[in-house]
C-alpha angles and dihedrals in degrees: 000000000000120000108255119253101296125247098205107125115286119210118266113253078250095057094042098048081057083064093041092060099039084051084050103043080054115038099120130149106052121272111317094053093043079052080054102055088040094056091036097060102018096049107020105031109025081032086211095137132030117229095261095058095041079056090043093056100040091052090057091052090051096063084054126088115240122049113326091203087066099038080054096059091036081053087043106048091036087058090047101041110008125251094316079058090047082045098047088044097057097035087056100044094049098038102069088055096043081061107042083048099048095049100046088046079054090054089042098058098049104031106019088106095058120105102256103029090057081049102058084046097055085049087056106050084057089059088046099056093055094048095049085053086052090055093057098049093039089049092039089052092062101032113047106057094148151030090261090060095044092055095051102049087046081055101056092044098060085040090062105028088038118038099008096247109183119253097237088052094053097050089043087054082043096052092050107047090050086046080047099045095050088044095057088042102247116169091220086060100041091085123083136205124257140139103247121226112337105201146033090243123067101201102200101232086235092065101052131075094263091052119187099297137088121261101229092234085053089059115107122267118162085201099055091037090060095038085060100039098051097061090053090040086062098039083059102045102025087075098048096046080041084062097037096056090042110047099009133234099299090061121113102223082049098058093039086055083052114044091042096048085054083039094061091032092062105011087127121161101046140280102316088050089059090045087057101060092035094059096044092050093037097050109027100029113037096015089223097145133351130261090253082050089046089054084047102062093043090055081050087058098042088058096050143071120255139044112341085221080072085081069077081076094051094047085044086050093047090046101057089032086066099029117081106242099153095247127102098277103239089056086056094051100052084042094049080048095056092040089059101044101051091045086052107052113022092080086064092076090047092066092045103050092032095046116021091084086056093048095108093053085050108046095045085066115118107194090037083064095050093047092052077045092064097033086062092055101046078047087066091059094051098049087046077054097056094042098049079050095048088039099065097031092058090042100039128046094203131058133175131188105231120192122227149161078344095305132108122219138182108236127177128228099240092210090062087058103134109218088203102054089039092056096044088047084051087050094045085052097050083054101051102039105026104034102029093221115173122252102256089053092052092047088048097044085056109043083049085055098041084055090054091046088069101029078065095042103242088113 
């Protein structure tokens, strides 16, 4: 029978805000190693949730769009300390990344042409690229353990590099085909996602402060959960239809309210699938940055704490700093930044208050699992999509869009490859899959050789 809601002394919200910045201050390494550090100092070390219900709770963030690594410390922090815990967690996660990014887009805008600067760049978007490549296989690994999947991920890739297919078509067809597949009772589709076991120690639920029990504000009540979610729901769309009715549909604060409030509705699949669908709206839709601008920002974010999806800030900045909005340009930037970021994530907070007490009646659905199952798959296409883009825009300084047999495809011209860019993307690769070197020592290595690359004058 489970042991009934402890009463052993909780932390204060004081004392667990302490946790939540120190998460957030070093919360390196994507998701699965912010998962890591969660589950490292939250389960093995505060003891204030067992292993089951750490899992319980991941696997419910998974089936959500956004980052997942966020949405668990804003499910964390809300069953601890109520909604104002959910609200601190996720504050302090995201806030040591909002201000790195901002501060380096700052220096971006005013020094990225000089000499050095553009150099540590270059260096970077070497590094990206690898470590784009990692995520694929590392995803693909996990994710395509049949024919079914494989076919599902080769046909988003072709979908996206091919035809253009957008990103939040591909993950709904996805999506059905996995909820199909279960349905009709097919073995490809019976397996769910899921991230294994996160950590060495396995801390048993009945010896940590939650217990196996419920805390009575965490049991499901559809009233309370809408009496929360509205106010946050507001607090998301009043701003964009705000912008909308006062400087119509053409203005840039207004489609960076937009995009970004679909983005973080359907941005299924992580953080490289959202990249995906970013870069190729950012760059080819709205012509907000360019695709060597793109690979900046994500180096930005790599380097960073905080969620990798906060390269979003830097697109957002770029955006309003081009765009003629009537204000000094640099006041529209940070303005575009901090648009992007709130509209992002703030929705983030809605799923977890309005959904977490409904998480049992989710993830023992079998044919829920086998949908995020698919999704996952058709989200390996579209990050090998977005490495074989970023791939022949950082070696190559030229590439054309050729039509054929109905499909268009990004080609490079071959006497435009740049010996320099190509050596330091082979490097970055040695680092990250033979050495096994981490993703901040890549990113460093190669911005340090970036720099020497131009000390020397090849770049």
């Amino acid at each position: 029978m489970p042991r009934p809601f402890p009463t052993l002394p909780f932390p204060t919200l004081t004392e667990a805000a302490r946790i939540w910045a120190r998460i957030g201050l070093l919360s390196f390494g994507g998701p699965a190693g912010q998962i890591a550090l969660m589950h490292r100092i939250l389960v093995e070390e505060q003891r204030w949730l067992g292993e089951r219900r750490f899992l319980h709770a991941l696997n419910y963030c998974m089936l959500l769009p956004g980052p997942e690594a966020m949405q668990l410390a804003v499910y964390i922090g809300w069953l601890m300390h109520r909604t104002a815990g959910g609200v601190i967690a996720g504050v302090l996660f995201v806030l040591p990344g909002l201000v790195a990014i901002m501060a380096l887009s700052w220096v971006y805008a005013l020094f990225g042409t000089v000499g050095a600067v553009e150099a540590l760049f270059f260096g970077l978007k070497a590094a990206v690229l690898a470590i784009v490549v990692q995520a694929v296989i590392r995803i693909g690994t996990r994710a395509l353990g049949n024919a079914a999947m494989l076919t599902v991920a080769a046909g988003s890739f072709v979908a996206i590099y091919g035809f253009g297919v957008p990103f939040p078509a591909i993950i709904a067809a996805a999506a059905l085909i996995g909820f199909a597949g279960a349905r009709a009772g097919m073995a490809a589709f019976a397996g769910g996602g899921g991230h294994g076991p996160v950590g060495a120690a396995q801390v048993d639920d009945a010896d940590t402060l939650l217990g196996t029990g419920t805390p009575a504000h965490a049991q499901v009540d559809a009233g309370k959960s809408l009496r929360i979610a509205v106010p946050f729901l507001l607090l998301w769309l009043l701003p964009v239809f705000a912008l909308a009715a006062l400087f119509g549909l053409e203005n840039v604060f207004t489609r960076i309210a937009g995009f970004f409030s679909v983005l973080a509705v359907v941005t299924f699949g992580g953080a490289y699938a959202v990249l995906a669908w970013v870069a190729q709206a950012a760059v080819q839709d709205f012509g907000w940055l360019s695709p060597g601008e793109m690979l900046d920002g994500l180096g930005m974010a790599e380097t960073t704490p905080g969620p990798l999806i906060m390269v979003t800030q830097f697109v957002g900045f770029m955006a309003a700093l081009r765009e003629g909005t009537g204000m000094p340009p640099l006041l529209a930037a940070t303005l575009g930044g901090l648009l992007t970021t709130w509209v992002t994530f703030l929705p983030c907070f809605l799923w977890i208050f309005l959904g977490a007490p409904f998480i049992e009646r989710l993830r023992e659905n079998a044919a829920l699992s086998a949908a995020l199952a698919a999704v996952t798959a058709a989200v390996v296409g579209v990050i090998l999509n977005l490495a074989v883009w970023f791939g022949l825009h950082v070696v190559f300084d030229t590439v054309r869009t050729v039509t054929t047999l109905g499909l268009r495809l990004d080609v490079p011209v071959w006497t435009t490859l740049d010996p320099a860019a190509a050596g330091l993307v082979a490097a970055a690769a040695l680092g990250v899959f033979a050495l096994r070197l981490g993703p901040v020592q890549v990113l460093g290595a190669c911005a340090l050789g970036g720099l020497a690359l131009h000390l020397a004058g090849v770049v």
